[in-house]
C-alpha positions in Angstrom: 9.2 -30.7 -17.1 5.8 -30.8 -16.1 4.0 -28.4 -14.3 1.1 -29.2 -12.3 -2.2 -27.8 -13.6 -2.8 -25.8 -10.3 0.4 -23.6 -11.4 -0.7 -22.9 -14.7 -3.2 -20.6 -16.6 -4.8 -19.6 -19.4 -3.8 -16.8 -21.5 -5.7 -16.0 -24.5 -6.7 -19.4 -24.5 -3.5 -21.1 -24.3 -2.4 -22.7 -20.9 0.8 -21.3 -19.6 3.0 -21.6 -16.6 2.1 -19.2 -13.6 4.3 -16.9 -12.6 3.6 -15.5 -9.0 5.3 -12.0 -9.6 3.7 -11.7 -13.1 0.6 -11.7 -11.0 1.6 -9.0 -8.3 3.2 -7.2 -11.2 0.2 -6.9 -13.0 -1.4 -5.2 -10.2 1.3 -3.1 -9.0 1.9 -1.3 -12.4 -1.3 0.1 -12.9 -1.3 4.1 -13.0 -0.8 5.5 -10.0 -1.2 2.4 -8.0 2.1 2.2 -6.0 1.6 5.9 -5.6 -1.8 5.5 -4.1 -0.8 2.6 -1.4 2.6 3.9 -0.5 0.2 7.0 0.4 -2.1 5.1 2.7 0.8 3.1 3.9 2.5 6.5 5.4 -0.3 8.8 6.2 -2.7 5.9 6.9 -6.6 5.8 6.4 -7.9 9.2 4.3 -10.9 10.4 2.9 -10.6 11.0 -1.2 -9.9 14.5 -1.4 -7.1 14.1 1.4 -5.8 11.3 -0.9 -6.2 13.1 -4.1 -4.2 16.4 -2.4 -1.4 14.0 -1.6 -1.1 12.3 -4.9 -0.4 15.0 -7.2 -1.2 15.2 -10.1 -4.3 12.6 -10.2 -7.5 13.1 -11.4 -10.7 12.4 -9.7 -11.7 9.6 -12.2 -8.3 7.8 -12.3 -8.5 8.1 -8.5 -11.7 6.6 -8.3 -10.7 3.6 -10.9 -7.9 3.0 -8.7 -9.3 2.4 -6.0 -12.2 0.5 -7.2 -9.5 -1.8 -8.8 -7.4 -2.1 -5.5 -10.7 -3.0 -3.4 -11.0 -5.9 -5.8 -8.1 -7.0 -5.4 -8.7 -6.8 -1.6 -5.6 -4.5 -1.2 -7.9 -1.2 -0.2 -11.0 -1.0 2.2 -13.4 1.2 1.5 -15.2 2.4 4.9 -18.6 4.1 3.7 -20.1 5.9 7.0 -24.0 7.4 6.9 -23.8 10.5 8.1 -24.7 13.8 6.2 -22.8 14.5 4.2 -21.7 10.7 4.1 -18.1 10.1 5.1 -16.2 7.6 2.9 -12.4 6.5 4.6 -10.0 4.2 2.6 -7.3 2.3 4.6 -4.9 -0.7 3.6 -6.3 -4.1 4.1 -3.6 -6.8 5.7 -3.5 -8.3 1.9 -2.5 -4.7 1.5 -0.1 -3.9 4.5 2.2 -7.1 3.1 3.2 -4.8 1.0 4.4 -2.0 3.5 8.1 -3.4 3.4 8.2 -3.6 -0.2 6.7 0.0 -1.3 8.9 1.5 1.8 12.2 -0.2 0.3 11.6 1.7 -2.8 10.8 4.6 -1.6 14.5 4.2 0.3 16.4 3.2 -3.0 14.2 6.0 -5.2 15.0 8.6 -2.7 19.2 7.2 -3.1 19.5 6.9 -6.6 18.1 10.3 -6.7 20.1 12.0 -4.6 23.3 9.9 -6.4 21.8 11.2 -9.6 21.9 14.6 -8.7 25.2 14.5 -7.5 26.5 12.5 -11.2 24.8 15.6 -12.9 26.3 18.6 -10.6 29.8 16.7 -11.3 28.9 16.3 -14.6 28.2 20.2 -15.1 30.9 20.9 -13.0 33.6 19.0 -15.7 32.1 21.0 -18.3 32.6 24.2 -16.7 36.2 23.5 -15.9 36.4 22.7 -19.7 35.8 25.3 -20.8 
């Protein structure tokens, strides 16, 4: 089958079909990514130290790579205000709100299967404390 050379790329100089969630995967599973946007997606615009608070865990630097990354891909806005001392806001692009259903159906199945998980282990413990 052919594939028209608008659908395909070139990786490590060898073309290759295109494959449209290879390309939102890529960008997706970067550390701390879907952390970051489901983070502006619930608590909305924040200043960095307000975003770093919320995402546990993540340094400054990776924070700051992050969202350097996700303003190139036009999925974070970067508001820089004048103002002593200057005050910097990021916020979800639209390019970036398309993904509000997505990163809020995870969170729903994340926050299921953990709950379910929790319940498999206390059953689990629970069979092994009756076998005794």
């Amino acid at each position: 089958m052919d594939i028209p050379m608008d659908a395909k790329q070139i990786h490590h100089g060898k073309e290759s079909a295109s494959c449209p969630m290879d390309f939102i995967l890529r960008m997706l599973m970067g550390p701390w990514t879907t952390y970051i946007l489901y983070n502006l997606k619930t608590h909305g615009p924040q200043r960095f130290g307000e975003l770093k608070r919320r995402v546990a865990g993540i340094s400054a630097k990776m924070l700051t790579e992050r969202l350097r990354t996700l303003e190139g891909a036009s999925l974070v806005r970067r508001d820089y205000e004048a103002t002593i001392p200057p005050k910097v806001t990021y916020s979800l692009t639209q390019r970036g709100h398309e993904l509000d259903d997505v990163l809020g159906k995870l969170a729903e199945i994340g926050m299921r299967w953990e709950a379910e998980d929790a319940a498999l282990r206390a059953a689990r413990a629970a069979e092994l404390k009756a076998a005794e």
